[in-house]
C-alpha positions in Angstrom: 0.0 0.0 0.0 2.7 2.8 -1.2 2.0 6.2 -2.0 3.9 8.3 -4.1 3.8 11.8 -4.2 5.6 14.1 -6.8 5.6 18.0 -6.3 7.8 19.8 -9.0 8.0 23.2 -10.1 8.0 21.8 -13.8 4.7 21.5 -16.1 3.7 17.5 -16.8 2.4 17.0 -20.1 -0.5 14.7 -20.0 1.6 11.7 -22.1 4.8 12.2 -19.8 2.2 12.1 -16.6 1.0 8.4 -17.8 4.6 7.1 -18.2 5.7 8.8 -15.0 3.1 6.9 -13.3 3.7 3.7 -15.6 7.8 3.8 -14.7 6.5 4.5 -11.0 4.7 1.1 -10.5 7.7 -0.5 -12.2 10.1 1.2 -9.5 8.3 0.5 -6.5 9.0 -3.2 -7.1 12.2 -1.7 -5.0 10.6 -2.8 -2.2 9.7 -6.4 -1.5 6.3 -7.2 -1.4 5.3 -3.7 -3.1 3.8 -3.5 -6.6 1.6 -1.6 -9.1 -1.3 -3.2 -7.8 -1.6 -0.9 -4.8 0.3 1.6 -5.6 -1.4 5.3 -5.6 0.1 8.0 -7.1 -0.2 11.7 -6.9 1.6 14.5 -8.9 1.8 18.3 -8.4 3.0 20.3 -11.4 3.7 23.9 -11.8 4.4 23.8 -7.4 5.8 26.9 -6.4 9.2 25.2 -5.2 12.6 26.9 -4.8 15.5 24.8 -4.3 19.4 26.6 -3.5 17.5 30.1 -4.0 16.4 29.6 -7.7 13.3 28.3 -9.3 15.0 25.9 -11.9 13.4 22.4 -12.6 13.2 20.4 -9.0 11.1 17.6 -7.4 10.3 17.1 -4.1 9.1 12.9 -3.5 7.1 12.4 -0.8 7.1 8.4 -0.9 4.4 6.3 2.2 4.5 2.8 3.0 2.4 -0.1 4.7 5.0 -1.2 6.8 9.0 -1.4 6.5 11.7 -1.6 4.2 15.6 -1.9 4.0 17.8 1.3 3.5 19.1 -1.2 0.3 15.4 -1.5 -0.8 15.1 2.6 0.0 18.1 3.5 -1.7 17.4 1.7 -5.1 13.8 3.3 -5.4 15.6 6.6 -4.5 17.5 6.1 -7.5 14.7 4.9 -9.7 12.8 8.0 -9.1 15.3 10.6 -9.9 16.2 8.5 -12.9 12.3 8.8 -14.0 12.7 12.5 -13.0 15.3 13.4 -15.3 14.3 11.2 -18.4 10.8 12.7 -18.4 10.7 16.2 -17.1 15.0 17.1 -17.5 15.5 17.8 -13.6 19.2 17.1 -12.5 18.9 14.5 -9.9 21.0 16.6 -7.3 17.5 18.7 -7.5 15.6 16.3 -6.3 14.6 15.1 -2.6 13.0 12.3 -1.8 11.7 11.5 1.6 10.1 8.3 3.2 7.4 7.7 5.5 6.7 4.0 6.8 3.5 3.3 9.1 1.9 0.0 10.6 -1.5 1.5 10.7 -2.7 2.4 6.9 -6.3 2.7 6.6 -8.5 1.1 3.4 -11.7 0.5 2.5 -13.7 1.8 5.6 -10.9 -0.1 8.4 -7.1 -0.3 9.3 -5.0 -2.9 8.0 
């Protein structure tokens, strides 16, 4: 039960939004036991976001999981994302955070897991 949240100061065209999301189910495979399946993703173009005093292209990744994974496991999503960054929206990858958020208590379909 991942989810990913992108917030960049660059515009998503409609067709680089859908393969964004597409490379993003692929990536969180990163994490065993995670998948596409439950993955939700959100995306927040055009954010006012200033990173090192200038507005040039940036991303700030807000990524949640059910549960726990490995700094390894982390690490390699880490560098899937920026990857996907830079191939579809150009952003450098030293411009782009991402931070993790694991919980035991996710709430779906009307109850907690």
């Amino acid at each position: 039960m991942p989810f990913i949240n992108v917030k960049t100061n660059c515009s998503i065209e409609k067709e680089s939004e859908e393969r964004i999301k597409t490379k993003l189910g692929m990536a969180i495979t990163a994490i065993p036991g995670k998948s596409e399946t439950w993955l939700m993703v959100g995306m927040e173009s055009d954010y006012t976001l200033y990173y090192r005093g200038t507005s040039e292209p940036a991303a700030m990744v807000e990524v949640s999981i059910y549960g726990n994974a490995s700094s390894n496991a982390l690490g390699t999503l880490t560098s899937h994302i920026t990857g996907i960054l830079t191939d579809e929206l150009g952003i450098s990858s030293d411009r782009v955070y991402v931070s993790y958020m694991s919980t035991d208590d996710w709430g779906w379909n009307g109850s907690n897991l």
